[in-house]
N, C-alpha and C positions, 0 to 999 in steps of 0.2 A: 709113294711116300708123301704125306701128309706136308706142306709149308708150312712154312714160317706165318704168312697171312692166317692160314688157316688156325693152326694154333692160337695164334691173338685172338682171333673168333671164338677157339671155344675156352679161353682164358675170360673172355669178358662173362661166363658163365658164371665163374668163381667171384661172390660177393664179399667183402669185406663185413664183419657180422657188427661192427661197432660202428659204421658212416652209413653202409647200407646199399655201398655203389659197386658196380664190379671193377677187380685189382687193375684192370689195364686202362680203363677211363682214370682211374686214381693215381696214376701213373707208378704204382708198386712195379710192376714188372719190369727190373729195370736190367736185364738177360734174359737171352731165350739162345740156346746155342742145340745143335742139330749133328748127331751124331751116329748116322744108321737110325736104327730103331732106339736109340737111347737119346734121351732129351735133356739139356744142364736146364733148369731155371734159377734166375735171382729174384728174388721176390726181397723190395724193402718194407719194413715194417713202417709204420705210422709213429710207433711207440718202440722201444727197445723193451724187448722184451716180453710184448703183448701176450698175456695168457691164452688167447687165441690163435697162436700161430699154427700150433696141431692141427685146429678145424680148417683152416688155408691151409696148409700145407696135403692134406688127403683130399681135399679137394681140389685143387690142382693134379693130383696126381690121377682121380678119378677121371677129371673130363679129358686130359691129355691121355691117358691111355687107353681112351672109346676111340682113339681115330687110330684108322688104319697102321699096321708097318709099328706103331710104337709101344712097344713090349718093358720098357725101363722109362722112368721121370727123377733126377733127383734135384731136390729144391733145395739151394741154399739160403737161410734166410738172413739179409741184413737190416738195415734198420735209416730211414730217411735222416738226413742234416734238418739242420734247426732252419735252416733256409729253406729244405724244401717243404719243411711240415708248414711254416708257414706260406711260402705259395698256395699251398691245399686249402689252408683256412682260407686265402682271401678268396681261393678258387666258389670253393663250398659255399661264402657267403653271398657271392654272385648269383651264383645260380639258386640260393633260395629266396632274392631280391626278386627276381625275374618269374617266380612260379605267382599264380594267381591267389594262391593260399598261400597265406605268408607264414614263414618256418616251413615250409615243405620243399624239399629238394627234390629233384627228380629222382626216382629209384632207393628213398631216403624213407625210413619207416617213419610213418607218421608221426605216431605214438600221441598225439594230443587229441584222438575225439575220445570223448566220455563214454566209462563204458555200462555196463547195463547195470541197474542196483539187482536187479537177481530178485532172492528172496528174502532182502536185509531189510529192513524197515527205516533204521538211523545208523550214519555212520558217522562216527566221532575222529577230526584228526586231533593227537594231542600232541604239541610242541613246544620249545623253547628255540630262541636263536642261541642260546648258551647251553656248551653242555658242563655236565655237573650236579643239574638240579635237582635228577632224581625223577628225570622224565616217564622211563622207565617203571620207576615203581609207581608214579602217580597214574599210570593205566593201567597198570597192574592193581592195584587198588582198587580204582572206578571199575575197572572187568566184575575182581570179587565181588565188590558190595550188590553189583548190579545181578549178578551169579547168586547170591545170597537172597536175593528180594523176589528170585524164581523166574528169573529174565534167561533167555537163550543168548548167551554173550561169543562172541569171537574176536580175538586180536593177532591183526595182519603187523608183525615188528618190519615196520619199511626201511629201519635201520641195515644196510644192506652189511656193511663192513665193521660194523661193531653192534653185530644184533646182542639181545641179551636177556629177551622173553624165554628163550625156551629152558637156559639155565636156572633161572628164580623160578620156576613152575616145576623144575626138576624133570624135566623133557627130552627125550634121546633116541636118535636111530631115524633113520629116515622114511618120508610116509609114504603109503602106499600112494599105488594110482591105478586107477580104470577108465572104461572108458565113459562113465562120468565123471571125471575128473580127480584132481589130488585131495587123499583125505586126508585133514588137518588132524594133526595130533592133539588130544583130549586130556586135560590137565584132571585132576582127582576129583574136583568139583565139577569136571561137566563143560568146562570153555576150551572151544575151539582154537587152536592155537598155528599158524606158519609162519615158519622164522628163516633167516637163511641158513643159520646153522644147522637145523635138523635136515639140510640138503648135501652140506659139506663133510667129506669125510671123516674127519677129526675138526672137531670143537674149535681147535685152534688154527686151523688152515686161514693164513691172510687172504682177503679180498683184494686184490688188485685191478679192479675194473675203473674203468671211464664212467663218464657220466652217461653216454645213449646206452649201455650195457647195462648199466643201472638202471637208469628208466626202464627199459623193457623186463627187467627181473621184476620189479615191480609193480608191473601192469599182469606181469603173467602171476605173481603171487595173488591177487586179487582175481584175475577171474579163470585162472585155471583150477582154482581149488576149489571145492564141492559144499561151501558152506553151508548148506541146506538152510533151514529157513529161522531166522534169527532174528531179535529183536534190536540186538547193537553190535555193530562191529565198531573197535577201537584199533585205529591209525596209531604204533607207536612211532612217530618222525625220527629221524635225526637233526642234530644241530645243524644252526645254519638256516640260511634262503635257497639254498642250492639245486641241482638239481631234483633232488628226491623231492623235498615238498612240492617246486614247481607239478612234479611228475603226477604228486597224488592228488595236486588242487585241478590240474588239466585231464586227468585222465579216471577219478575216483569221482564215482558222486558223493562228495563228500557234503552233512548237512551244516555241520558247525564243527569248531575250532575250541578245543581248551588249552590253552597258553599256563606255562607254567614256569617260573621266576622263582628264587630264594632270597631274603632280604639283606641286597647289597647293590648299592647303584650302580656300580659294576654291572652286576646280570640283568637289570633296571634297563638301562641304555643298551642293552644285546638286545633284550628283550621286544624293544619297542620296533628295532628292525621286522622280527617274525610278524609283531602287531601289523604293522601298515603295508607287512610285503601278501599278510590275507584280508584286508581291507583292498588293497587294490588288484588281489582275484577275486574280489567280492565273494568272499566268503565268509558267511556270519560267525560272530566270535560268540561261546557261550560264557567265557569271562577269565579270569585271572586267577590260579591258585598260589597260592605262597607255600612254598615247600618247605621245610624244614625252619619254620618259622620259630620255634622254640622248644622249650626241652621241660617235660617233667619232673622235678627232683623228685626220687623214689622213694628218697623219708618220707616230706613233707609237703607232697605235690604242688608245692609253688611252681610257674613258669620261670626257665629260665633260657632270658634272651641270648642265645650265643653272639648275633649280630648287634648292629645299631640298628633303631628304627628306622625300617625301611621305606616307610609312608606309602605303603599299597594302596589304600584304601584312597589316598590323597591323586598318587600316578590314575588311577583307572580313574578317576570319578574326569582327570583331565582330559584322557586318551578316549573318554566316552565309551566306555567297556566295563562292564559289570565284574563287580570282587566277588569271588566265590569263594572264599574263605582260607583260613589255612591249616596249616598239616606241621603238627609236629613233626619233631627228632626223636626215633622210637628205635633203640638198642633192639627190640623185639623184629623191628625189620630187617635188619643188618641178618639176624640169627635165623631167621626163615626163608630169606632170599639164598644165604649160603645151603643149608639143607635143604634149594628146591621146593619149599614147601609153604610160599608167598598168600598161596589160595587160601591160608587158615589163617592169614590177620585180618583182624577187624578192629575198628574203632571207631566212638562218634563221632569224632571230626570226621572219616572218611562217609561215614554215611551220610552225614548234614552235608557233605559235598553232591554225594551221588543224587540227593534228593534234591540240590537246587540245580543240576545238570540235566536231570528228568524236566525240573519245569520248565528251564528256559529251551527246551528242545519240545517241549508240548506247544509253547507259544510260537516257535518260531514254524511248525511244519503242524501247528493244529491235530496231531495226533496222537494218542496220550497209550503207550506199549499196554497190553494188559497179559500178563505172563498167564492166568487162565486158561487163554484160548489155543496157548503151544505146549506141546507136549516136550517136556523135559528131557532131556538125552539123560542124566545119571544124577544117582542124590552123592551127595557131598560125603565123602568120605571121614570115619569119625575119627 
C-alpha cells in the first residue's frame, strides 16, 4: 500500500493551470486521508469556484490511481480564507523577487518572451483605456478598408471576456484544427478572424478567468492559429492597462498602436492612461482616432456635434502623438454590425484613416505592404 509520503510525491505532479506550481508546494492540499485502496482528498481552491477545478480534480485522481493498491480517489473541493490566499501572494511574490529573471517564478509559465511574427508583415494593437468608444468597430473598419485596398488582413479580438468580432462579421461555430494549427474563421470579404467566442459553446457562456489564464489564451490565440501569410494583423484590446494589453505588448510583436478616444474629457483622461502605459512599453503609437466624433444630418448633411468640443487635435499635438482623424456617428453601423455584415461598410473618413495608418506604419518599419505580391484568399462577396 502506497503512503501518505508517497502520495504527496505524486500530488506534486498535479500543477495548478492559473499559478503554474504544483497543488502541494501551493499548499491546496489541505487532506489526504487513507482508507484501503480508497483515498478522501481535500483540495482548496485559490478562487471559489475556479472554472478549473474539473482539470485538478481528474488529475488528481489520475496520478493517485497510477500507485499501487489504490482503485478509488474522491476529492472534495474547497476553496482557501482570504488569509490564506493572501499568504500565497506574498509567498509567490518572494519567490519571483529571488529568480534571476524578474516575474518568473519557479515552475511559473513564463509567458513574457516574444513570440515569433510568422508570416505577418505588420501587426496593429488597437485600444482604448475606456470602454465605449467603439473600439471594436474602429478595427473592424481599418481590417475592411485595409481588405478593400487588396491587403491579406486578419484580426486576433484579445478581448477575452467580452469578445465581439465575431458577432459583427456574422461568425459562428468553432474552428477547425490540424496539425498546422487552428484555422481562423473567414469573414465574406476574405479576413481572417479568432475570437474567444467562436471557441465557447454558446455565444453567451461567461468568461470567468484570471488574469495568467488570460494571458496564456492570448498568446495561444496568436500563435496557435495558422494565419498564413498576411499583410496586417489587427490587435482588438480590451479596456483597461491590464493584464491583456500587458500580455500582447510583452508577448505579440506588436509594431505600433492605434488609440482610440470619443470627444469627452471624460474618455480624454482614460485615455491618456493607455497613451503612456505604450509609451513606457515603448511601443510606437500610430496616433489618435476620434470616434463618433459627429453625426451627418441626412436632410441636409451638415455635421452634427452630439459632444462638446473635444480638442483632439489640441490633446495629441500635447501628448506628442499624431491625430489621425476622425469617424463619424453612422446609423449605417449600428444596422450592419447587428446583421453581421460590418465587412460592407465603407466610408471616406474610414479610408482617409486606413491611408494615414499605412503611412505612418511605412515610416516607422520602412516597409511599404504591396498586396500585388500575395495572393488573395476570396473576393468580396456582392
Amino acid at each position: 500500500m502506497a503512503t501518505k509520503e508517497q502520495m504527496l510525491s505524486k500530488l506534486r505532479e498535479v500543477v495548478d493551470p492559473e499559478i503554474g506550481l504544483n497543488i502541494v508546494d501551493l499548499g491546496m492540499v489541505r487532506g489526504l486521508e487513507i482508507n484501503g485502496p480508497s483515498v478522501n482528498v481535500d483540495i482548496a481552491l485559490t478562487v471559489k469556484g475556479c472554472p478549473l477545478a474539473s482539470t485538478i480534480e481528474t488529475d488528481v485522481n489520475r496520478v493517485l490511481t497510477s500507485l499501487p493498491d489504490v482503485s478509488k480517489v474522491s476529492v472534495k473541493m474547497s476553496s482557501m480564507t482570504k488569509e490564506e490566499v493572501s499568504d500565497l501572494s506574498l509567498r509567490l511574490q518572494k519567490m519571483k523577487s529571488e529568480q534571476k529573471s524578474p516575474g518568473k517564478a519557479p515552475g511559473m509559465s513564463a509567458g513574457i518572451d516574444k513570440l515569433d511574427k510568422k508570416g505577418i508583415q505588420h501587426i496593429i494593437a488597437v485600444m482604448s483605456g475606456k470602454g465605449g468608444v467603439g473600439k471594436s468597430y474602429v478595427t473592424a473598419v481599418i481590417a475592411t478598408e485595409l481588405r478593400r485596398q487588396g491587403y491579406e488582413v486578419g484580426i486576433l479580438d484579445a478581448d477575452i471576456t467580452g469578445p465581439s468580432i465575431a458577432k459583427i462579421f456574422g461568425l459562428s461555430g468553432k474552428p477547425l484544427a490540424d496539425e498546422i494549427g487552428v484555422a481562423p474563421k473567414i469573414t465574406e470579404t476574405g479576413i481572417k478572424v479568432i475570437s474567444m467566442n467562436l471557441l465557447l459553446d454558446t455565444p453567451d457562456t461567461p468568461v470567468i478567468w484570471r488574469g495568467p489564464i488570460i494571458n496564456g489564451v492570448i498568446r495561444q490565440l496568436f500563435n496557435d492559429v495558422n494565419w498564413g501569410d498576411l499583410h496586417f494583423l489587427l490587435v482588438d484590446l480590451p479596456p483597461g492597462t491590464g493584464d491583456a494589453p500587458l500580455t500582447v505588448f510583452q508577448s505579440l510583436p506588436v509594431e505600433t498602436v492605434v488609440i482610440v478616444t470619443t470627444p469627452q474629457d471624460l474618455s480624454m483622461l482614460i485615455v491618456r492612461k493607455s497613451i503612456n502605459m505604450t509609451k513606457q512599453m515603448n511601443v510606437p503609437i500610430a496616433g489618435i482616432v476620434e470616434n463618433m466624433s459627429y453625426m451627418k444630418c441626412p436632410h441636409c448633411g451638415d455635421e452634427i456635434h452630439m459632444f462638446q468640443d473635444s480638442g483632439i487635435e489640441r490633446a495629441s499635438t500635447s501628448l506628442n502623438v499624431n491625430f489621425l482623424g476622425k469617424l463619424p456617428f453612422d446609423p449605417e453601423v449600428n444596422k450592419l454590425a447587428d446583421q453581421g455584415k460590418i465587412d460592407r461598410y465603407t466610408s471616406e473618413p474610414t479610408a482617409q484613416l486606413v491611408r494615414k495608418i499605412r503611412n505612418e506604419i511605412t515610416q516607422l518599419s520602412g516597409i511599404t505592404a504591396k498586396p500585388i505580391a500575395w495572393k488573395r484568399s476570396s473576393e468580396p462577396s456582392s
